[in-house]
N, C-alpha and C positions, 0 to 999 in steps of 0.2 A: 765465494764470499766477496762484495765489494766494500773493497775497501772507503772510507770516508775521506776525500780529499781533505788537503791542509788548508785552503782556503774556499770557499761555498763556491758556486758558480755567481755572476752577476754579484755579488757582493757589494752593499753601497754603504759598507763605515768602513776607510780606510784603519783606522784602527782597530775595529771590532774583529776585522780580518788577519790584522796582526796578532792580534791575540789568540785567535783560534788556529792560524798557523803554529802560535810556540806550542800551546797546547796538543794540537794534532801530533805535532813531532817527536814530545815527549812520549804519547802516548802510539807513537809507532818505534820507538828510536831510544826510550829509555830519558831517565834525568841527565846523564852525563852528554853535553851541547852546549854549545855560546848561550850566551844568556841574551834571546835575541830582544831588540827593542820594545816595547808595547806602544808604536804610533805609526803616525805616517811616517812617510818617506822625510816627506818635508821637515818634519817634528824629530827625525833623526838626522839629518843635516844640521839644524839647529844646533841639535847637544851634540854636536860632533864639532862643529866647527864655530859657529857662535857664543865663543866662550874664551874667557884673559888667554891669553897661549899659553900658558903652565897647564892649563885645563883640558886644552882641546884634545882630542882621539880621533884617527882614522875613521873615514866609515868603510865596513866591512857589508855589500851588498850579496847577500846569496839567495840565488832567483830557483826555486825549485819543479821540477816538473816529473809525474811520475810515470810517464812515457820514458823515461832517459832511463837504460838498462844498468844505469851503475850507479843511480840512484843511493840505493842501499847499502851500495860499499860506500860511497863518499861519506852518507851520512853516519856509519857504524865507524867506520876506521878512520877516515881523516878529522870530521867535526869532533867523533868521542876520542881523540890522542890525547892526553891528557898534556904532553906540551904546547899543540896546537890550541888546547882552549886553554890554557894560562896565556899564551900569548893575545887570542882573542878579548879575551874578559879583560885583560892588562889595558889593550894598547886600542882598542877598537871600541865602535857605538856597531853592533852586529844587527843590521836591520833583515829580517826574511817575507818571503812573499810567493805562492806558488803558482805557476802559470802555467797548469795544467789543461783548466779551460783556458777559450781561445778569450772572455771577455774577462779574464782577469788581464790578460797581457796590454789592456786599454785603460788600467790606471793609473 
């Protein structure tokens, strides 16, 4: 069975790809996960850092690829620890992106 990558190959709407990332992920990985961004890169910069400083959040960048053998644990045990995503959701703009193909890693 092949599985459905998190992000298309050649992909050309940086955010459409974001959004079929949270999607894919939940739907490999469950609801419990940062609640990641719906945009670009750039458009998470923005709400991260371009905001009064009472306001502003870390950005939390997690680059995924499903070559990498521990894949599964990171995303089962460390992203769903339910400290680790209060502290996410709290303090951070969680943007994801997967770079599995080689011409995702060119955007």
């Amino acid at each position: 069975m092949t599985r459905c990558t998190s992000v298309p190959d050649n992909v050309e709407d940086e955010t459409a790809g974001c959004i079929h990332f949270a999607d894919e992920f939940t739907n490999r990985y469950g609801g419990c996960h940062p609640e990641f961004f719906p945009g670009s890169l750039d458009e998470a910069v923005k709400e991260a850092c371009l905001r009064p400083a009472k306001d502003r959040r870390l950005l939390a960048v997690y680059l995924h690829h499903d070559g990498s053998v521990l894949s599964n644990v990171f995303c089962t045990q460390l992203l769903g620890f339910e400290s680790v995503l209060q502290c996410l959701n709290a303090h951070f703009v969680v943007w994801g992106w997967d770079l599995t193909h080689e011409s995702n890693k060119h955007k």
